[in-house]
C-alpha positions in Angstrom: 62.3 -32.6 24.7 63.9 -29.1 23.5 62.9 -29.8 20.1 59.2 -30.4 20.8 58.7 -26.7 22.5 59.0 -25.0 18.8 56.4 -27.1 17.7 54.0 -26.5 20.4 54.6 -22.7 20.9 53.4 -23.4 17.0 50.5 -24.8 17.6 49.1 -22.7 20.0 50.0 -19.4 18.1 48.0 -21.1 15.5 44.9 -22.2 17.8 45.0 -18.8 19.7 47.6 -16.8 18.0 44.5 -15.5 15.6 41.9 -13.6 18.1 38.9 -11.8 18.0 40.7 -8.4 16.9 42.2 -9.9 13.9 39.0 -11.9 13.0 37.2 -8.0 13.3 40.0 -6.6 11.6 39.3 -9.3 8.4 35.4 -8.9 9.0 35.5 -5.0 8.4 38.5 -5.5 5.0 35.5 -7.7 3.6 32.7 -5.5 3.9 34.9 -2.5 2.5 35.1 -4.6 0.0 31.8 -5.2 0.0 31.7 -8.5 0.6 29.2 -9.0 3.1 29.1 -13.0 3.3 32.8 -13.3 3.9 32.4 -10.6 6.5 29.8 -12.3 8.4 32.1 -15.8 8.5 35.1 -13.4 10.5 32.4 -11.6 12.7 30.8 -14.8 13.4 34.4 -16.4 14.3 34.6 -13.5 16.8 32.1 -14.0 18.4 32.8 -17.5 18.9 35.5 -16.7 20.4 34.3 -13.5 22.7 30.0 -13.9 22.4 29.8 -10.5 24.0 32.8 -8.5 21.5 31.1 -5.3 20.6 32.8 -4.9 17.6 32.0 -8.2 16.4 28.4 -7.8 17.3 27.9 -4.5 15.7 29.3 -5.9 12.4 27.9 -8.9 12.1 24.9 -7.0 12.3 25.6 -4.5 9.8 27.1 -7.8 7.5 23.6 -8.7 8.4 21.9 -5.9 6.2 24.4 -5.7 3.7 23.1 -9.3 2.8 19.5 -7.9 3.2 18.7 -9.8 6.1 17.5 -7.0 8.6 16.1 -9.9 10.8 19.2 -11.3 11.6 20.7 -7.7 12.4 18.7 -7.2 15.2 19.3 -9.1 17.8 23.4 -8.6 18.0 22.7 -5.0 17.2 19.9 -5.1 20.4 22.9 -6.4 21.9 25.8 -4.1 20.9 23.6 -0.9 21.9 22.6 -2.7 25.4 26.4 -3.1 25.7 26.5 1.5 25.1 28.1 1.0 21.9 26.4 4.2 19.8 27.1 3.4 16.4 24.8 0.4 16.8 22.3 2.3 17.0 22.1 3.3 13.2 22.5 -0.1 12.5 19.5 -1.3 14.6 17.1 2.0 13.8 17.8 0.7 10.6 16.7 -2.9 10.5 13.9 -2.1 12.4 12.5 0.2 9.7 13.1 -2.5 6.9 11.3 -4.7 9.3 8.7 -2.7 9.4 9.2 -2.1 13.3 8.5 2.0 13.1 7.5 2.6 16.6 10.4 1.0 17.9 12.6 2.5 15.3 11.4 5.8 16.2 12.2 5.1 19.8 15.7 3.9 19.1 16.4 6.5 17.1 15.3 9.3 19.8 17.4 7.8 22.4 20.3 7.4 20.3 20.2 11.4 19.6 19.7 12.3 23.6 23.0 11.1 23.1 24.0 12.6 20.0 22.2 15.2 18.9 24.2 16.5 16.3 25.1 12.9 14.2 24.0 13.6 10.6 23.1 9.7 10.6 20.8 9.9 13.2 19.1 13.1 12.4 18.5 11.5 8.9 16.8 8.1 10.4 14.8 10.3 12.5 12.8 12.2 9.8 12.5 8.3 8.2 11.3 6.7 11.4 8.3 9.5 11.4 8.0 9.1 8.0 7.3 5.2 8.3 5.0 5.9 11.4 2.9 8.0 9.1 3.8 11.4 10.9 4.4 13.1 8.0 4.1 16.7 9.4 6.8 16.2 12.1 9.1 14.5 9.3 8.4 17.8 7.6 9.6 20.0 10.2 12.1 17.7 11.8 13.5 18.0 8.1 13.2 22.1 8.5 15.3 21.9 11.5 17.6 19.8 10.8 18.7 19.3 6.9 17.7 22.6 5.9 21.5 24.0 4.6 22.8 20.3 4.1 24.1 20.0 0.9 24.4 16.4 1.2 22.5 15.1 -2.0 20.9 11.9 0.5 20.1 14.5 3.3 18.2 17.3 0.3 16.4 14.2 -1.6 14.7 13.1 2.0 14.0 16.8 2.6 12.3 17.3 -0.3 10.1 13.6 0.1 9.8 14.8 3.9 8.0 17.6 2.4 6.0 15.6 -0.5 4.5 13.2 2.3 3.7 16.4 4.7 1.6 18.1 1.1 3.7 20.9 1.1 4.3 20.2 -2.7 5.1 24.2 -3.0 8.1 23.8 -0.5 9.1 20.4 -2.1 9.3 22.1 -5.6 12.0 24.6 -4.1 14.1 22.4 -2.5 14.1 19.9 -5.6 14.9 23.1 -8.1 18.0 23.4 -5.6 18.6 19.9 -5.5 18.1 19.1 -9.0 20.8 21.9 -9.7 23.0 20.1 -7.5 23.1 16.3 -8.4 23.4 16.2 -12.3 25.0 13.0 -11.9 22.6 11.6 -9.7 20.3 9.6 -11.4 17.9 8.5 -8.4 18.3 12.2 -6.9 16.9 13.4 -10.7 14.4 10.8 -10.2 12.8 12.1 -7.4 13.0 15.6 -8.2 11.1 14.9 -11.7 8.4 13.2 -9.4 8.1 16.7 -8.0 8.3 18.7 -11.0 5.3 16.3 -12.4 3.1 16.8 -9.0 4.0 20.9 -9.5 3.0 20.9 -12.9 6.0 22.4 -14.1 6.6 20.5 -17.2 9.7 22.2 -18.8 11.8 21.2 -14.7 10.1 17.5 -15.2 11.5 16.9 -18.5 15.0 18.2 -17.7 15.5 16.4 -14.4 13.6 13.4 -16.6 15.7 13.1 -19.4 19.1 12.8 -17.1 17.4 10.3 -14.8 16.4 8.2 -18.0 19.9 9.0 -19.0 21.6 7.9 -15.8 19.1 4.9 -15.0 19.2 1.6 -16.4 16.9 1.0 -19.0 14.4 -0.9 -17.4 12.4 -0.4 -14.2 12.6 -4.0 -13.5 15.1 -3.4 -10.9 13.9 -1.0 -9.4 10.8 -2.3 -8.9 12.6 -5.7 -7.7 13.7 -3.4 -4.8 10.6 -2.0 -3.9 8.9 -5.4 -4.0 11.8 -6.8 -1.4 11.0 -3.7 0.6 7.7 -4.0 0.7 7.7 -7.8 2.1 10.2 -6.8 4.6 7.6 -4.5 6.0 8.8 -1.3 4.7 5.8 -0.1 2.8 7.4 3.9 3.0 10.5 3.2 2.0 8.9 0.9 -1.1 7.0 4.4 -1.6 9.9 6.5 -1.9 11.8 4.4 -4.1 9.5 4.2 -6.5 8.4 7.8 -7.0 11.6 8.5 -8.6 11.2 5.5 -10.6 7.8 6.7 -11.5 9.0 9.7 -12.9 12.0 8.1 -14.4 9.6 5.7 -16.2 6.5 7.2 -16.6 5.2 4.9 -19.4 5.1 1.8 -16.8 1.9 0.6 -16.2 4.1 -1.8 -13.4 5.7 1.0 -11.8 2.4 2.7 -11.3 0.4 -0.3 -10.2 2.8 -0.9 -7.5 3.5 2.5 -6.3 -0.5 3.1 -6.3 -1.1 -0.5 -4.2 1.3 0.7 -1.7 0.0 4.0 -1.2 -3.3 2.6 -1.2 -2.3 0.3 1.8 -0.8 3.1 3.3 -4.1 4.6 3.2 -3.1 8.0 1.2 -6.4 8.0 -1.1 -5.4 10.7 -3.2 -1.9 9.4 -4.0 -3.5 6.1 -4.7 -6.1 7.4 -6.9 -3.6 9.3 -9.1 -1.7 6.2 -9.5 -3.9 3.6 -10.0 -6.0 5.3 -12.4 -2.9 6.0 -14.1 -1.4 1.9 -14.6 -4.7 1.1 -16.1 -4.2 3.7 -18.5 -0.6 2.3 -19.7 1.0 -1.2 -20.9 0.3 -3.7 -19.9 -3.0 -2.7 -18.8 -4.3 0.1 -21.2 -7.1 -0.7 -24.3 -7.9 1.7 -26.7 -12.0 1.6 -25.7 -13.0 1.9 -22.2 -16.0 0.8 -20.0 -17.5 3.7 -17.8 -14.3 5.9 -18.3 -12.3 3.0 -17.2 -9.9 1.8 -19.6 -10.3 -1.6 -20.7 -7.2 -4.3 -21.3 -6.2 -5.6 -25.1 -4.5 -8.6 -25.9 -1.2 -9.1 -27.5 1.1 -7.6 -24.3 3.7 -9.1 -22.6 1.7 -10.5 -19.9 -0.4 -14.0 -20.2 -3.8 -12.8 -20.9 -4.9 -14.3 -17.5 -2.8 -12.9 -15.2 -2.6 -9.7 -16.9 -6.8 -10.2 -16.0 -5.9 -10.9 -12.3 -3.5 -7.8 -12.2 -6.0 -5.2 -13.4 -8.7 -6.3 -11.6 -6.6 -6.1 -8.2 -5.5 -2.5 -9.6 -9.5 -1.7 -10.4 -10.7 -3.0 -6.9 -8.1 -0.9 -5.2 -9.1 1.8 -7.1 -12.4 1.6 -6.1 -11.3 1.6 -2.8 -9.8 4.6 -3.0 -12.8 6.3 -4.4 -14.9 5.2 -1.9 -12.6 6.3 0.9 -12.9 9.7 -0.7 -16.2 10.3 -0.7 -16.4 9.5 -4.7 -19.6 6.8 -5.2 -19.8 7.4 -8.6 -16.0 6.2 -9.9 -15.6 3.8 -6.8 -18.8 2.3 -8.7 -17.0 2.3 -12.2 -13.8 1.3 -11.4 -15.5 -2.2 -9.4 -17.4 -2.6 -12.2 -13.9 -2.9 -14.4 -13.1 -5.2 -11.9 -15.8 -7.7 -12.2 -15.1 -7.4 -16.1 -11.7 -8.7 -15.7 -12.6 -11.6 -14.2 -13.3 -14.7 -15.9 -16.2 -16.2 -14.4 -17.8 -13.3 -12.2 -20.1 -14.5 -9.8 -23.5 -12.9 -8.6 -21.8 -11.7 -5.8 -19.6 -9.6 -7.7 -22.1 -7.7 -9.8 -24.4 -7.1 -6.2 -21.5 -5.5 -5.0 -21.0 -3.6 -8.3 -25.3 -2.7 -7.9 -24.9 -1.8 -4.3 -22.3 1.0 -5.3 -24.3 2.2 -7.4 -27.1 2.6 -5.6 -24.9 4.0 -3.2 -23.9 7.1 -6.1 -27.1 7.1 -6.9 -26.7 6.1 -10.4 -30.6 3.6 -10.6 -30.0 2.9 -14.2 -26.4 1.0 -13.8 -27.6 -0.1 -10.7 -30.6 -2.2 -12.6 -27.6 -3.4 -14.7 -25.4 -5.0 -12.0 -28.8 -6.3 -10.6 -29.6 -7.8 -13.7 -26.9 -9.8 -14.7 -26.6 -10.4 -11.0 -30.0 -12.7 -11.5 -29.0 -14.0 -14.5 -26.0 -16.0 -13.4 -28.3 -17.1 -10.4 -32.6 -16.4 -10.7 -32.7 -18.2 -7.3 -30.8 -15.7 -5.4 -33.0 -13.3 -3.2 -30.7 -10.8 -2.7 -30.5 -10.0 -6.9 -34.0 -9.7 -6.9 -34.1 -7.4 -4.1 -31.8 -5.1 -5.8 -33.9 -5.4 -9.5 -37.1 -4.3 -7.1 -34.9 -1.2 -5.7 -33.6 -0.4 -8.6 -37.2 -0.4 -10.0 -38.9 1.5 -8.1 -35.8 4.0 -7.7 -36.9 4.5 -11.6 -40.8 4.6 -10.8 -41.7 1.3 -12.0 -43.8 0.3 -9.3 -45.2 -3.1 -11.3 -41.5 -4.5 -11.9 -40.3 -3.1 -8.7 -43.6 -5.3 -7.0 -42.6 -8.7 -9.6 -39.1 -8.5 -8.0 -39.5 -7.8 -4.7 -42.6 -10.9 -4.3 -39.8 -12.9 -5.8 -37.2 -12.0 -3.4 -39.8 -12.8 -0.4 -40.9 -15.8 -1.9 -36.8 -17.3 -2.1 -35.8 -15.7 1.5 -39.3 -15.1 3.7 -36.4 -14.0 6.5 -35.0 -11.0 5.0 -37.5 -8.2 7.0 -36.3 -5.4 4.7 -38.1 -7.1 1.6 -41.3 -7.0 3.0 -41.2 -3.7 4.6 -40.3 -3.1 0.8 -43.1 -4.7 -0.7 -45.9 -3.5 1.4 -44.6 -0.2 1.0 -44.9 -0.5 -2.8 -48.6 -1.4 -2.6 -49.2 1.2 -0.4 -47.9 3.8 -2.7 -51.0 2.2 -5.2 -53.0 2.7 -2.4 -53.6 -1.3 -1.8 -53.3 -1.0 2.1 -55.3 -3.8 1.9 -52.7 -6.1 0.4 -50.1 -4.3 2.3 -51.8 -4.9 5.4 -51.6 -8.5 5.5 -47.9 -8.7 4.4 -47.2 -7.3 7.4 -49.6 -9.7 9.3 -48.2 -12.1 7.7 -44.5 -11.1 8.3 -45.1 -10.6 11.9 -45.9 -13.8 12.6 -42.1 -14.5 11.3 -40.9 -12.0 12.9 -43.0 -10.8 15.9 -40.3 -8.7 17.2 -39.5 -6.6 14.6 -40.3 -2.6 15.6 -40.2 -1.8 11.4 -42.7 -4.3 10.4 -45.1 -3.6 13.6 -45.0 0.5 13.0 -45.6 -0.4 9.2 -48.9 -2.6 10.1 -50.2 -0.2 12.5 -49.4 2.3 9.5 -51.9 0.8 7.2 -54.7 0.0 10.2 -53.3 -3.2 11.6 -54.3 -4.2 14.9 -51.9 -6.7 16.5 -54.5 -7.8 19.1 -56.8 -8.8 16.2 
């Protein structure tokens, strides 16, 4: 019996000998070591062991993002700061910014300083949960408050993109001079503050702070842009932004760098900044052509991309553009830059080029309007709508014959469309046939006998609806 106890005071040291603690201890060596996967296996342990361990919960979640998986660092970060354990609360302010959870983020993030006002960390997530909730203006200040003597390199380069995002490009030129001078080893740091030197116009800063970012980055954007691309599908469209403005700078001949910083500012609904950029990519490789349509610059062959989907990348780039342009107010190159889209594609439909004819009838441009129209009702006669366009765009250039041809046509193929008649009488009535015009209306009253527009136009030209 006494030789039996060694074993068995064995073989519980060895089923319980090895407890949460050490399994934490392990957990953290690994991700020192950076060796998140390894560290997730202890944490995980742990918490088998103790499904409520703080420690374990708080790594395991910060294993979690170190294996870019902000999901799965949530919820035992959710947990760890229920359980009032603070330096969770980095953790899960930042998974929910990768996440693309701003609002709660911000909230997180707020509480966690009632707590701890003066944490670096927290200060730092603060200005990029505003940042990500589009309050660029409190980032901007927040930033004043807070970072303005830090001369940590992380805390100066989010100062100085606080400040880009708020406009205050002046400001954001001063504190990248200052940072600039202080991170000649920094390669992303450089990065950003060319970005600045290039919005600032000051040409001789950009190409020092651009030559030691080239000299410090890899050679090729591609991961870089790898990085924004994972950031963006997690939901973090800001942080996408921000790291890719130093890689725009750092690579300014990308056409792919461009493109994708412009799509994500477009999304994030800053016109300007999209304008700038997307006009840009279709001006450099893989996207730029040494003629150009309408001021837009047309694609070549012979890149690196498959003709096709080279095609399918600068016409997304062109349409976005032109939504840009229209957001600001600009007809006229929202116009030309859809019209580069439709070019792109390989079999553009009438659709496309009404589109095209509407925004330019929009910018008032009749002649290119005609255009659209026109090869609008040559890829389909039968369609109404193309006509309609051909008779506007007709009479917009006083052809009153041509503008009458298209707009009977239009009536003829879609006798429901009210506007084409009130279009149509209208143009005999300008020859003085109120006649003619007169029972067009009649006639389109009796399709549609509730129509105000038609009715004020028949009285218009003597009609009497009691008749």
């Amino acid at each position: 019996m006494n030789t039996c106890k060694p074993i068995l005071t064995l073989t519980i040291t060895l089923l319980f000998g090895c407890g949460p603690k050490k399994m934490i201890a392990k957990g953290d060596a690994h991700l020192g070591e950076n060796r998140p996967d390894a560290a997730a296996q202890y944490f995980q342990r742990a918490l088998d062991k103790d499904p409520g361990h703080v420690d374990a919960l708080r790594g395991i979640a910060e294993a979690h993002l170190a294996r870019q998986q902000p999901v799965r660092a949530i919820i035992p970060a959710q947990r760890a700061v229920k359980a009032g354990d603070r330096s969770s609360v980095r953790i899960l302010t930042k998974a929910l910014l990768l996440t693309g959870r701003s609002e709660e983020a911000l909230k997180t993030i707020n509480k966690g300083l009632e707590k701890l006002p003066e944490n670096p960390a927290y200060r730092r997530l603060k200005i990029e949960a505003l940042i990500a909730n589009g309050q660029y203006e409190d980032a901007a200040l927040s930033a004043d408050e807070t970072l303005l003597d830090n001369s940590d390199i992380k805390a100066r380069t989010l100062h100085t993109w606080a400040l880009i995002r708020a406009g205050r490009i002046d400001d954001a030129t001063a504190m990248a001079a200052e940072t600039a001078a202080m991170s000649a080893d920094n390669g992303a740091a450089q990065g950003l503050c060319a970005y600045v030197f290039w919005l600032a116009n000051r040409k001789t800063d950009f190409d020092r702070a651009h030559r030691l970012s080239r000299a410090l980055l890899p050679a090729s954007p591609s991961d870089a842009l790898r990085h924004a691309k994972w950031l963006e599908d997690e939901g973090y469209k800001e942080g996408a932004i921000r790291a890719l403005a130093g890689t725009r700078s750092a690579y300014p001949t990308s056409g792919r760098v461009a493109a994708q910083l412009g799509l994500l500012f477009a999304e994030r609904e800053s016109w300007a900044n999209a304008v700038r950029e997307l006009n840009a990519a279709l001006k450099l490789a893989p996207y730029v052509s040494a003629s150009t349509v309408s001021g837009v610059q047309k694609m070549k062959t012979g890149d690196s991309l498959v003709e096709s989907h080279r095609r399918v990348e600068a016409q997304k780039i062109a349409n976005r553009l032109g939504d840009a342009y229209n957001a600001l107010g600009k007809n006229d190159q929202a116009a030309q830059a859809w019209m580069f889209a439709v070019q792109q594609s390989a079999k553009p439909t009438a659709s496309d080029f009404l589109s095209v004819a509407r925004a330019w009838e929009k910018a008032g441009n009749i002649d290119s309007m005609g255009l659209a129209a026109q090869k609008a009702s040559d890829l389909e006669p039968s369609n109404a709508e193309a006509h309609h366009l051909l008779a506007r765009a007709f009479d917009g250039s006083g052809n009153t014959e041509w503008a009458i041809r298209h707009a009977r046509k239009s009536w003829e193929l879609n006798p429901e469309k009210a506007e084409v008649i009130i279009l149509l009488g209208s143009l005999y009535e300008s020859r003085g046939e109120k006649r003619v015009a007169r029972e067009l209306y009649r006639d389109a009253l009796r399709r549609h006998p509730s129509d105000a527009r038609i009715y004020a136009a028949f009285e218009r030209v003597g009609g009497n609806r009691r008749r």
